[in-house]
N, C-alpha and C positions, 0 to 999 in steps of 0.2 A: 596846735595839732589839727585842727578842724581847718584850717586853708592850707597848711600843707597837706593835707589826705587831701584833699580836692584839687588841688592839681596835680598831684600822683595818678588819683582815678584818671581823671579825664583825658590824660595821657595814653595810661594801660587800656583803658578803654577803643579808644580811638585807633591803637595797634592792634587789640585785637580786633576789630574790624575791617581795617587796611588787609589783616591776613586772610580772612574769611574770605572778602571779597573777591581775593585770588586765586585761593582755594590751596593756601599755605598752610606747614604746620605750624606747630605753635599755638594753638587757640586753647590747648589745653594747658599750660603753663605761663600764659597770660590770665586764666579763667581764678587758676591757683594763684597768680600775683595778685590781683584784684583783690582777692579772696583777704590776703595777707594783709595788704594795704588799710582793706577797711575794719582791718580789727589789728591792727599796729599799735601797740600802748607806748610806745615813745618815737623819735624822731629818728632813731639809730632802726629800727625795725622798718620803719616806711620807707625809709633810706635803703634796704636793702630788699625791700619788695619793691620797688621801684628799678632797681639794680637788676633783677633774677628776671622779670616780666620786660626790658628792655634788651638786653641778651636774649631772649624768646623770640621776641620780636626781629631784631634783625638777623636774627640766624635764619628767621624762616627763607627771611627777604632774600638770603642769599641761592637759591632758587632760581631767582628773578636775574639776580643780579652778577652769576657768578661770569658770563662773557667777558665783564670787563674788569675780574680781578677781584672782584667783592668776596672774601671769607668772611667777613662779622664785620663792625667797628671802629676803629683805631684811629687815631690821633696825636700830633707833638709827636711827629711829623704822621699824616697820612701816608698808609703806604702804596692807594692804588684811587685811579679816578672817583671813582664815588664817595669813598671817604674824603678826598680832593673839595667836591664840590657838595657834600653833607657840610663840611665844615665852609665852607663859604658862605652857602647861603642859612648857615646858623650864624654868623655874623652879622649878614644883613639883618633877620630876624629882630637879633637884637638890636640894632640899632632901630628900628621899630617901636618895640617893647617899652627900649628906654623914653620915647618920645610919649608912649604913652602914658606911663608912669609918672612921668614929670607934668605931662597936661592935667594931670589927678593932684596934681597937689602934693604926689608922694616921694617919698624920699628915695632916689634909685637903690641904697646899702641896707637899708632894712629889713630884711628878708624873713621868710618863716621856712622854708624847707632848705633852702641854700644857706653854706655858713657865710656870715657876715664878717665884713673885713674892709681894711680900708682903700677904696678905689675897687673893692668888688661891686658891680651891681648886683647883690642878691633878688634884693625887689622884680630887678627886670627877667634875670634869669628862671626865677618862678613864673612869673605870666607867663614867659615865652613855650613854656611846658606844653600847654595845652594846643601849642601851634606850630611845634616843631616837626608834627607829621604831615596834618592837611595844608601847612604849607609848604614846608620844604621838599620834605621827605617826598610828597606827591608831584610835584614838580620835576623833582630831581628822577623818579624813576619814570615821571613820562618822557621827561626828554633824554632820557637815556633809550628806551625803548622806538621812541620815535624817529633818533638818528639828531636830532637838534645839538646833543651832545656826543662827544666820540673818544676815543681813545686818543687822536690826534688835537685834543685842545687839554692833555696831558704833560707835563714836563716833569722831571725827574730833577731836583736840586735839593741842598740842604740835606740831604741823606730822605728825603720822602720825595711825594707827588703832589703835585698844588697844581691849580689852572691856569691855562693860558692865561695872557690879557683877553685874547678873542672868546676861551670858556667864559670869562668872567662876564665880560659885555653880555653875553649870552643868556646865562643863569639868570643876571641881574634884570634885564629883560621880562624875560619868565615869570621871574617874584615880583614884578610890579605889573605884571597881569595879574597873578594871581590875587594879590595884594584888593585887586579892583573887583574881584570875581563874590559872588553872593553865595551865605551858608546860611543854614538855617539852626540856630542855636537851641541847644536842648528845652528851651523855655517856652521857642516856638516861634519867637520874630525871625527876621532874614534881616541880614545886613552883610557887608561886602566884609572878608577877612580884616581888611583896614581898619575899618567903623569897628569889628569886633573887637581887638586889641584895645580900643580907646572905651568902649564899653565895659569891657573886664577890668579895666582899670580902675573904671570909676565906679562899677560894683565892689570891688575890693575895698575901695576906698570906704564904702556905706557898711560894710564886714566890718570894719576895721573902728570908724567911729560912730558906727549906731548899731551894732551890731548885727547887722539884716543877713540874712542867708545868702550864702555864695555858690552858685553854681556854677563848674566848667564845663569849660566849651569841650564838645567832643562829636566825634563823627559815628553814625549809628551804624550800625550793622545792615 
């Protein structure tokens, strides 16, 4: 329970900041997810404060986002660009996560907040929690706003919306700037989003077989 609440927090955290910043609702129902998260007595509870404060979160986004289609969420199949390219570059992500996961020594299915199953990477899927915002999510709604992305690197197949090849080059692009780009982790070092994935990992790792305090990465307010 103690590393999956820490990457729930650091999550919920880091969204409600993303909304602050923009001056989005939502900060009172992420304030209450948090709230929930860190007094959650089983897995089934964190799970669903993690759930209620994620819905907070992107509903506020849609604000932001509604020009190009954004109502909240959705996925298996996307059904409008930015869910399009949220779920893309959560793929790159993860392929990420996994890399660094495995440079730790750790096993990618073994997970503490995701269920565990075989050919799931739970493991990877929890690290990647804590970076699905400042990396993706922030990427994805600057180059939305900035014109880098558009309606026209949108296709419509399969019954949803998925990106072009030319979005995808795009995106991909994007995520290995930012990938290079420097943050400053709650502990207080700076290192590049890169370095931090491989660094949580390998704090995970000292959580796990010395028991040393784990703290997520999160974006302050």
């Amino acid at each position: 329970m103690p590393l999956a609440r820490a990457f729930v927090v650091g999550k919920l955290r880091t969204a409600k900041a993303v909304l602050e910043r923009h001056g989005l609702p939502g900060g009172e129902a992420l304030a209450e997810a948090l709230a929930q998260a860190q007094e959650a007595p089983h897995l089934e509870a964190l799970r669903g404060a993690e759930g209620f404060g994620s819905r907070a979160y992107f509903m506020g986004l849609t604000q932001l986002l509604r020009p190009w289609g954004f109502q909240g969420r959705n996925r298996r199949p996307p059904r409008d660009l930015v869910n399009a390219a949220l779920s893309y570059g959560y793929a790159v992500l993860l392929g990420r996560a996994l890399l660094a996961v495995r440079l730790a020594g750790l096993h990618p299915e073994v997970g503490f907040l995701h269920a565990e199953g075989r050919r799931n990477p739970a493991l990877a899927l929890d690290l990647m929690e804590e970076f699905r915002i400042p990396v993706v999510d922030q990427v994805v709604l600057s180059a939305l706003r900035r014109g880098r992305l558009g309606l026209e690197h949108a296709e419509m197949r399969e019954g949803g919306v998925y990106l072009s090849e030319a979005g995808k080059r795009i995106l991909i692009s994007l995520l290995e700037e930012r990938f290079l780009q420097e943050a400053t982790h709650p502990l207080g070092f700076r290192k590049t989003y890169g370095e931090l994935l491989e660094v949580q990992a390998a704090r995970l790792k000292a959580a796990i077989l010395k028991g040393e305090p784990y703290t997520p990465f999160f974006l302050r307010g």
